[in-house]
Structure formats: C-alpha cells, structure tokens
RODO-2510 file (C-alpha; in nm, 4 decimals, decimal comma):
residues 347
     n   res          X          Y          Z
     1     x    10,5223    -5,1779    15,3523
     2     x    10,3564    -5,4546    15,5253
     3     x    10,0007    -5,5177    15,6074
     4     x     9,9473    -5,2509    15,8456
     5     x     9,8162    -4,9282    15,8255
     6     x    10,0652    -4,7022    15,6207
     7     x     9,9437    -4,3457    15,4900
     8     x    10,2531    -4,2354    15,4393
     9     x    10,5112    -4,5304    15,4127
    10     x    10,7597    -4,6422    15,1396
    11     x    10,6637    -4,9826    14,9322
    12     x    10,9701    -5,1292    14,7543
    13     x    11,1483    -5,4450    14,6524
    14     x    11,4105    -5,6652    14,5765
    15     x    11,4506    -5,9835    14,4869
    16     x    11,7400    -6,0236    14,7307
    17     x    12,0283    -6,3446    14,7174
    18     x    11,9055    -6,5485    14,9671
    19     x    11,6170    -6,6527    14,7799
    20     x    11,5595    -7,0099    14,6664
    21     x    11,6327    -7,1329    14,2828
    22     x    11,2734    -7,1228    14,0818
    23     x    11,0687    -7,4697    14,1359
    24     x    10,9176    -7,6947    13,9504
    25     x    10,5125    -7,6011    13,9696
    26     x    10,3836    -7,3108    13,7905
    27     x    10,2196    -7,0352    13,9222
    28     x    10,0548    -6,7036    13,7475
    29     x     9,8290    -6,4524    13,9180
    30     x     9,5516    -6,2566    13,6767
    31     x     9,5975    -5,8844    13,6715
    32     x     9,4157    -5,7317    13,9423
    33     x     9,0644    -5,5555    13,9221
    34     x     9,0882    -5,2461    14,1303
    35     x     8,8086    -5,2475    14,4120
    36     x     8,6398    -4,9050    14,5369
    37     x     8,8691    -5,0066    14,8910
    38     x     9,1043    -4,7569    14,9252
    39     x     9,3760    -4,9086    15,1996
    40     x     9,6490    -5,1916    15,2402
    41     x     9,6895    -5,4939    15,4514
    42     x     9,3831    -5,6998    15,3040
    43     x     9,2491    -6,0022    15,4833
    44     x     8,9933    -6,1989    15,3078
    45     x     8,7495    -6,5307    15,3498
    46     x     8,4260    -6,6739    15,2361
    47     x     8,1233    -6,4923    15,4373
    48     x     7,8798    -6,6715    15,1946
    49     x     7,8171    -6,8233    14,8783
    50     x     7,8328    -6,5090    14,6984
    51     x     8,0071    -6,2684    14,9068
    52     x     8,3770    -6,2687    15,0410
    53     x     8,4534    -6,0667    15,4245
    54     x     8,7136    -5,8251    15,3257
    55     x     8,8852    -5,6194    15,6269
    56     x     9,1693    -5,3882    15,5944
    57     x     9,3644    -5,0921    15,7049
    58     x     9,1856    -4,8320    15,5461
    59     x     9,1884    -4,4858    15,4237
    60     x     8,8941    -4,4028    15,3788
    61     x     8,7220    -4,3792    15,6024
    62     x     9,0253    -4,4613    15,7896
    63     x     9,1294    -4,7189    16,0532
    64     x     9,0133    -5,0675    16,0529
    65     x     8,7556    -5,1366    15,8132
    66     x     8,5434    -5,4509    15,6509
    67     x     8,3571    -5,4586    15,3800
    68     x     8,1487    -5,7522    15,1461
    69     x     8,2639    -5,7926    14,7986
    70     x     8,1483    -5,9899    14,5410
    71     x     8,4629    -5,9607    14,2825
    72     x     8,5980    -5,6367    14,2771
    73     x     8,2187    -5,4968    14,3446
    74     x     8,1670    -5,4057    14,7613
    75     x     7,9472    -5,2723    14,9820
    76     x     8,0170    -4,9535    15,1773
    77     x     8,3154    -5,0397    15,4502
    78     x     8,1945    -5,0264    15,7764
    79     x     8,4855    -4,8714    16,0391
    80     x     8,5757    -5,1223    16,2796
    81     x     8,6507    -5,0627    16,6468
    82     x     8,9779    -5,0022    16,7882
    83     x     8,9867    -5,3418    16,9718
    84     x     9,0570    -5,4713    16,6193
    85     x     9,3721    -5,3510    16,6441
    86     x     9,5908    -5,3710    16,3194
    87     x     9,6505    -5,6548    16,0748
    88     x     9,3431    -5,8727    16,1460
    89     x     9,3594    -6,2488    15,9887
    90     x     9,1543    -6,5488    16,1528
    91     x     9,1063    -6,9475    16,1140
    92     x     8,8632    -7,1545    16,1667
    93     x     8,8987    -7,4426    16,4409
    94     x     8,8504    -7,7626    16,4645
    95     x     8,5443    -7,6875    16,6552
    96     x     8,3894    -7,4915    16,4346
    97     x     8,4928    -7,1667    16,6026
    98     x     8,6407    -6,8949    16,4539
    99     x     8,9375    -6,7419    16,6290
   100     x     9,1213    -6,4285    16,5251
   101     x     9,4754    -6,2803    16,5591
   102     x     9,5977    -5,9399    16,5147
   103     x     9,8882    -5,6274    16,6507
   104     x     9,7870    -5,4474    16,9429
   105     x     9,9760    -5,1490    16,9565
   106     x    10,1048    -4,9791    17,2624
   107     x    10,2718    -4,6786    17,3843
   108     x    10,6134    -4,8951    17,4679
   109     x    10,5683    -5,2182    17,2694
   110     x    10,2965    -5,4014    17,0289
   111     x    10,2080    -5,7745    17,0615
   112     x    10,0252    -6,0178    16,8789
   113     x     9,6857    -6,0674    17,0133
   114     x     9,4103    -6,3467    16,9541
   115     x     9,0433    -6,3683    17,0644
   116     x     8,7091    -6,5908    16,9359
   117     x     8,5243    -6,3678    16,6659
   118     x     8,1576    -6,4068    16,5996
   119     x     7,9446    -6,2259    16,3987
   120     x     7,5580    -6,0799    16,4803
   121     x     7,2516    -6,0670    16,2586
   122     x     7,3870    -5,7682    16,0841
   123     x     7,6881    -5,9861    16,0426
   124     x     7,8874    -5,7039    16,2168
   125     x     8,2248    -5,8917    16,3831
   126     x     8,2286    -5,9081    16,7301
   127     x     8,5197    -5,9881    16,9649
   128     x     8,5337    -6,1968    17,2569
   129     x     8,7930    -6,1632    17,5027
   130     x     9,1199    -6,0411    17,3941
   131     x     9,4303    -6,3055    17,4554
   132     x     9,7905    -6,1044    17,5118
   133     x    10,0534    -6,4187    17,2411
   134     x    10,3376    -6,3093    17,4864
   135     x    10,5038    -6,2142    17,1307
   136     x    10,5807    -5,8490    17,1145
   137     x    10,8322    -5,5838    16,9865
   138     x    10,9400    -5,2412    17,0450
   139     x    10,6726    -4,9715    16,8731
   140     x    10,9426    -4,8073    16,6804
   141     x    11,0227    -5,1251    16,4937
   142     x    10,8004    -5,0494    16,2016
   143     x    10,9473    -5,3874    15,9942
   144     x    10,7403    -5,6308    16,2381
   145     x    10,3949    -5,7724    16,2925
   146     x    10,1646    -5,8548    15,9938
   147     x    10,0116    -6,1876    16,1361
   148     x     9,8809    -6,4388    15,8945
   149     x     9,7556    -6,7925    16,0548
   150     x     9,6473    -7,1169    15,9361
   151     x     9,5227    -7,4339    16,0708
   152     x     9,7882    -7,7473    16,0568
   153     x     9,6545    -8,0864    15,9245
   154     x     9,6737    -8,1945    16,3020
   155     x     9,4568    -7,9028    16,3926
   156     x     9,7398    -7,6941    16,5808
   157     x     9,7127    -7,2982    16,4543
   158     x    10,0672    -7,1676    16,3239
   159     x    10,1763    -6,8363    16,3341
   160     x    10,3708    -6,6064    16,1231
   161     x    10,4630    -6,2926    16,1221
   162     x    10,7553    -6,0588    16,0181
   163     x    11,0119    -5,8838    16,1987
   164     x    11,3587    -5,8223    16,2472
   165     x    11,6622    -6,0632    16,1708
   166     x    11,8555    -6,0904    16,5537
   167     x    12,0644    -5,7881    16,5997
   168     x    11,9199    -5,5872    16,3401
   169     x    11,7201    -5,2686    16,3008
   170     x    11,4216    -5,1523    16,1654
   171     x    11,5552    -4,8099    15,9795
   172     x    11,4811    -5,0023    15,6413
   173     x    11,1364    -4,9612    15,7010
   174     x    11,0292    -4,6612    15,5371
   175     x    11,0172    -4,2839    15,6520
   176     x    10,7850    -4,1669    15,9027
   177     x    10,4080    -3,9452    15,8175
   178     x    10,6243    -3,6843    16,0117
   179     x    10,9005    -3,6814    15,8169
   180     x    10,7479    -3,7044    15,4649
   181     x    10,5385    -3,4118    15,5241
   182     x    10,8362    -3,2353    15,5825
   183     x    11,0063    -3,3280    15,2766
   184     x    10,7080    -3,2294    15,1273
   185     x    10,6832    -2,8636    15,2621
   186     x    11,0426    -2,8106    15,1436
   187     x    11,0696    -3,0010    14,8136
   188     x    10,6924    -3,0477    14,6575
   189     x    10,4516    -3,3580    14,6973
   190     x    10,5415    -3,4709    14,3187
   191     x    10,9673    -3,4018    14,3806
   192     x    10,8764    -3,6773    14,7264
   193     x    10,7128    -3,8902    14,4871
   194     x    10,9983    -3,9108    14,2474
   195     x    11,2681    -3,9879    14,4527
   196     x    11,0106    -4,2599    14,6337
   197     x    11,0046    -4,3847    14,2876
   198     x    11,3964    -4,4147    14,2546
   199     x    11,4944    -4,0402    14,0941
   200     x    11,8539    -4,0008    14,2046
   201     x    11,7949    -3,7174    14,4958
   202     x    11,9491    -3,4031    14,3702
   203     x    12,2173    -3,2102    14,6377
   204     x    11,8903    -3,0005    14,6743
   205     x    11,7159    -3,3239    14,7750
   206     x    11,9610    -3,4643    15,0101
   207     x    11,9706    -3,0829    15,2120
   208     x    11,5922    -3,1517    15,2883
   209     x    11,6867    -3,4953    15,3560
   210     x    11,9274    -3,4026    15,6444
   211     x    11,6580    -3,1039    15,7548
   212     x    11,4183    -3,3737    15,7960
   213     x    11,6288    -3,5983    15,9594
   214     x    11,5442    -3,9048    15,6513
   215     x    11,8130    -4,1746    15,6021
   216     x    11,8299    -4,1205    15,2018
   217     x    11,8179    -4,4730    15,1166
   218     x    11,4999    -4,5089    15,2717
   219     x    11,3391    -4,2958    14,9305
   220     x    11,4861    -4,4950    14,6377
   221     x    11,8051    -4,3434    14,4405
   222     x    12,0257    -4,5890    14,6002
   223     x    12,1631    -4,9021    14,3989
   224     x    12,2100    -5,1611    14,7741
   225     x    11,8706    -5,3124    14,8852
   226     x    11,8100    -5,2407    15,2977
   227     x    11,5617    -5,4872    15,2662
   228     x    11,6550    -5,7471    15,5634
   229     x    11,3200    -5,8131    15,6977
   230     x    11,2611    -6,2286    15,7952
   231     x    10,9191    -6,4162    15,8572
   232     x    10,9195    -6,5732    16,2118
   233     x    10,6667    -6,8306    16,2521
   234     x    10,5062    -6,9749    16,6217
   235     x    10,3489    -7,3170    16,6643
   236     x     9,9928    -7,3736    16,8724
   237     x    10,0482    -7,6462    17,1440
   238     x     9,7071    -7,7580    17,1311
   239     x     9,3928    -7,6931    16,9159
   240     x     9,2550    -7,4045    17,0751
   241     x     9,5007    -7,1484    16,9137
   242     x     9,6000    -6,9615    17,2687
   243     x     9,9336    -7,0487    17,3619
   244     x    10,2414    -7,0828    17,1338
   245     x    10,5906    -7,2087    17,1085
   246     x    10,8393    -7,0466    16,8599
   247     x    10,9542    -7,2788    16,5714
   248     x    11,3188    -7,2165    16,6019
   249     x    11,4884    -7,0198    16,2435
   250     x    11,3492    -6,8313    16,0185
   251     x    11,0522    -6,9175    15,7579
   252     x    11,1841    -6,6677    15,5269
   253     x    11,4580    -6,4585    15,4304
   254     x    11,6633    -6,2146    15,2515
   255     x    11,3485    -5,9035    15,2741
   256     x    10,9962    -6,1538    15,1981
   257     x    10,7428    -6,0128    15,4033
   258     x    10,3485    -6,0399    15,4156
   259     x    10,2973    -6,4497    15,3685
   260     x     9,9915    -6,5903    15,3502
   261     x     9,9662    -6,9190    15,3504
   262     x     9,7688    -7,0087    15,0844
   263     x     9,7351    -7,4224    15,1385
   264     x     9,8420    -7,5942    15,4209
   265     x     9,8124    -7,9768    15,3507
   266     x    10,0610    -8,2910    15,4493
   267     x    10,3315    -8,2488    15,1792
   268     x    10,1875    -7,9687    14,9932
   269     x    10,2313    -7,6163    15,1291
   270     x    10,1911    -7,2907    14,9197
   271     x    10,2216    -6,9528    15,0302
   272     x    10,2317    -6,6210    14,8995
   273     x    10,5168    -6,3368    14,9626
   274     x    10,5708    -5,9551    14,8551
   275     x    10,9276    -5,8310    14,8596
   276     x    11,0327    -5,5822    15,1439
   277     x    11,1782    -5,2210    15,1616
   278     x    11,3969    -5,1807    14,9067
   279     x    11,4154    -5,0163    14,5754
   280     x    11,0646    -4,9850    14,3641
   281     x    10,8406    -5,1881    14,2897
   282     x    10,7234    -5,4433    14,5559
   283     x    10,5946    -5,7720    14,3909
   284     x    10,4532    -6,1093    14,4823
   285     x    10,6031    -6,4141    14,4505
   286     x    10,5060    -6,7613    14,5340
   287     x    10,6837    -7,0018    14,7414
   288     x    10,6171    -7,3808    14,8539
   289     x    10,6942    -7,6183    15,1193
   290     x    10,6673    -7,9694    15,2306
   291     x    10,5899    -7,8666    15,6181
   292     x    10,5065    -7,5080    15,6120
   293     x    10,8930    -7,4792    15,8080
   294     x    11,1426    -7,4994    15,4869
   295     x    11,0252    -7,2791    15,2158
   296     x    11,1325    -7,2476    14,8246
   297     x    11,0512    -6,9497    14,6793
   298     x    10,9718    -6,9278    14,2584
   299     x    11,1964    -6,6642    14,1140
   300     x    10,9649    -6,5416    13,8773
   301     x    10,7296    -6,2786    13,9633
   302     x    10,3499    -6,3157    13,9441
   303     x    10,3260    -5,9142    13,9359
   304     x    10,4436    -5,6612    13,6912
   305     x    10,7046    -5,3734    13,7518
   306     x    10,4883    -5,1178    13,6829
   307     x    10,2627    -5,1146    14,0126
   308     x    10,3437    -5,2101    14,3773
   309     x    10,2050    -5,5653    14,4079
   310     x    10,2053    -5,6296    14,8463
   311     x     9,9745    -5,7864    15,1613
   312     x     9,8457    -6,0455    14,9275
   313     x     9,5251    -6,2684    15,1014
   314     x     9,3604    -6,5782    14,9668
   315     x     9,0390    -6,7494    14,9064
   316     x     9,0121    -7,1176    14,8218
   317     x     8,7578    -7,0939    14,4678
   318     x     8,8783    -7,4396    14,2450
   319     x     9,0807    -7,7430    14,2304
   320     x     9,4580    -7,5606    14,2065
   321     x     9,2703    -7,1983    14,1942
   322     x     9,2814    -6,9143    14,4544
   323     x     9,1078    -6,5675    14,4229
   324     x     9,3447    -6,3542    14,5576
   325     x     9,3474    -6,0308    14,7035
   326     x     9,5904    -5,7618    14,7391
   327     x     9,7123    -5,4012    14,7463
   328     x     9,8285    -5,1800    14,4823
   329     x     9,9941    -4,8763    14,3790
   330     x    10,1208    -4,7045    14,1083
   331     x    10,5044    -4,7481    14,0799
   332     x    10,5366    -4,3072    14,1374
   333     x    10,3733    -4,3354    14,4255
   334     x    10,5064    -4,6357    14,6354
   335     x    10,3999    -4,4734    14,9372
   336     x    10,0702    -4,3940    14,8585
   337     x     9,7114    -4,4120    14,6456
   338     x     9,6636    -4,7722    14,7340
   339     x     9,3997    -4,9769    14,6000
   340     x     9,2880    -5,3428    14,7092
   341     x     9,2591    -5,5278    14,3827
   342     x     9,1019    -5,8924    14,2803
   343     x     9,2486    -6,1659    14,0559
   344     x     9,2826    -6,5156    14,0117
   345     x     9,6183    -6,7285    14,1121
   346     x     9,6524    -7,0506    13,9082
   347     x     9,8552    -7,3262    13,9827
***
C-alpha cells in the first residue's frame, strides 16, 4: 500500500536482503496518537504556528481531503477537488512560492503532475495551472506513483517516487476492490481478513481464490516476499521545479516504498521508508544519505508488529526532532480501517 487512495488494498512487509547494514545514528519514532482522519497517504506541513495542513486520501468523506490539526486534534476535512489528483506533497521555492506535485490518473496511463498552490482567505488550496512531468506509467501498475519532493541545498526540486524495477510487474501490489468483494461474498469479510493477515488459505480458500481470479500470494499465507517495488528519483534543472531529468539507478531497493525525505542538507540526508507488499505488517524504517542519491537504510524498525506502520510525512518541530505523521492499521486488517496517527521521531 502506498500513499494513494486504497479502500480495499493489501498493506504488508518485509524487510527484504537488499537492504543496507544498520548505521551508526539512532533513530526512534513515539507511538502514534490516532487522529479522527480516517484515510492513508498523509502529506503534512506547517500552515501556522499552531496548526499543521494535513491532506490525504480519504475515506471519509472520501477522495482527496485536508484538514488542520493541532496534534492528533483536527478540524472537519474539507473534500478537495478532483484536480488534486492523488498523492499531493509540495515545497516551497526559493522564491517564496509554493509549488505542488501529485498522480493524475488517466484512462490509459497516470503521470506525475506539478502546479503553483496558493491558498485564499478561507485558506482553502487553490491550484494554478496544471504542469504534465512527462513521467508516467500504465494505470494498471498499482506499485507506482506516491510523489514526495524536496528542495536541494542549491535550490533544484528532486523527485521521488515508486514504481517498478525494469522488466517487472506490478501483480505484487495487492488485490483489486473488485476482487476482494468477491472473496468476500464467497468466504466472509472476517475469513478475507485472516488470510490478509497471513492465515494459511484453506483448499476452501484457494477455490474462491481461483473463482475470483486472486494470485494467492497477494493475501498473506505465503512464506517468499513479492515485494520488489524500487524508489526512482528525478532531478529539477533549474529552480522553478517544472522540468526534470532522471537521476540514473535506483534510490531504493529490495520493496521500500513511500520516502519522505525528512532533511535534505549538504552531507546530511534523512528520509523515512515503509516496507512494500509482502507478508504482514508494513513498518517504517529510517534511512540516511550523504546526497539524497546513495541511501543506508537502519535495520531496526521504528514501528511495532502489531499495526501496519506506512505513507509516513514530516514536520520540522526541534533541533534533531520531527513530528511525524502516518497511517495505521490494525495488523487483521492490513487492507483496511486506516487511521492517520501523530508522534514524534527523535534522532
């Protein structure tokens, strides 16, 4: 599950071999406080000295939506329009201006869009013109997309976002809405739930399954990880965030999705990752880098087993302190009964 809007999709990780030995610094993340925002894909910053701008793909009351929280107390989300498209994250230029990106989907492909975001007296967002990246992929490749950005020392914008590894599919992803409620007219809402959450399916299980036309592995019970998901990442070639160049490799590997780049300073990068489709639970992990190009990611955890930790977003609040948010659900339901929670990362 990646920051994007996911009813009915399967959350899971894996701590997978390609990741990096455990570094040096030290990183923990409070337990989250549970927000009334019901949703995933959380994208957060400072809209004034005692509020934080929270949008995110919600569910209720569906679609886009923003709302103003003050820890893990917020106002009423207000739905946003369509032109938002999905997975909305924004910097702030050099200028002063604030520019946003975010997936457009369409009927053949989705793309990463940008356009300059303002706000008016009710301090509802408003977009300016919308800016096709020229970066796209099919619409059935549910593994890609989930933009996060951040302003470079030099004042360039960087991109990254995840898809794909060259050659591969998206089948890892999860099953689709149609498909689950299938499973769920033949075998029960709580049997779905159960294998999501890594029962071993039952021959019973695996007959739906193959009525429904779902890959088994796709809802837990199976040992091998199909977590192969990589971050790409895209490089402004000027200040005004518009047009890009892809930074050749990969940022990350081995199924890390959903970075955001918590610090972006000469020598001293730090981002945050969840673990990809996979087997139950996804978690967070943090990673740093010297360039924001070559990551190391910390072996240990910052979330618990017994919830899936994913989409995490953060907000600058002391010297080596972050308040960070993310979603959450409960390890049965990986798929599910997500919550945007509130804690504190600590370096």
């Amino acid at each position: 599950m990646h920051r994007r809007l996911l009813t009915a999709s399967i959350a899971a990780a894996l701590i997978l071999g390609t990741a990096a030995p455990a570094l040096a610094d030290s990183f923990t993340l409070s337990p989250g406080q549970k927000t009334p925002l019901k949703g995933v894909s959380p994208f957060a910053e400072i809209a004034n000295s005692e509020q934080d701008r929270v949008f995110y793909g919600s569910t209720d009351p569906g679609g886009w939506a923003m709302a103003l929280c003050t820890g893990a107390s917020c106002t009423t989300p207000q739905q946003l329009p369509m032109d938002f498209g999905n997975d909305f994250t924004s910097v702030t230029l050099a200028d002063g201006s604030q520019r946003a990106y975010f997936v457009t989907p369409g009927q053949a492909t989705k793309s990463l869009s940008t356009a300059l975001v303002s706000y008016d007296a009710a301090g509802t967002p408003q977009l300016g013109a919308i800016t096709d990246l020229g970066i796209s992929s099919p619409t059935e490749q549910r593994a890609w997309g989930v933009p996060d950005s951040v302003v470079l020392p030099d004042g360039r914008v960087r991109l990254y976002w995840v898809a794909m590894p060259s050659g591969g599919s998206s089948s890892a992803s999860s099953p689709t809405p149609q498909q689950l409620m299938c499973l769920a007219k033949v075998l029960g809402k709580k049997r779905v739930q159960a294998i999501g959450g890594g029962a071993k399916p039952s021959a019973k299980d695996k007959k739906a399954m193959k009525k429904c036309k779902v890959d088994p592995s796709l809802l837990g019970g199976v040992k091998k990880s199909r977590s192969t998901e990589v971050i790409l990442s895209a490089t402004s070639t000027d200040a005004a965030g518009t047009s890009f160049v892809q930074d050749p490799g990969y940022r990350f590997t081995g199924g890390y999705v959903d970075s955001e780049i918590v610090r972006a300073a000469t020598g001293d990068w730090i981002a945050l990752v969840s673990t990809g489709p996979g087997d139950p639970p996804q978690r967070l992990f943090a990673a740093t880098s010297k360039d924001g190009l070559s990551w190391k990611v910390d072996g240990t955890p910052l979330t618990p087993a017994s919830v899936n930790a994913l989409d995490p977003t953060a907000i600058p609040s002391n010297n080596n302190m972050w308040k960070v948010y993310w979603s959450e659900s409960p390890a049965a339901t990986p798929f599910e009964n997500h919550t945007v929670v509130v804690g504190t990362l600590r370096r």
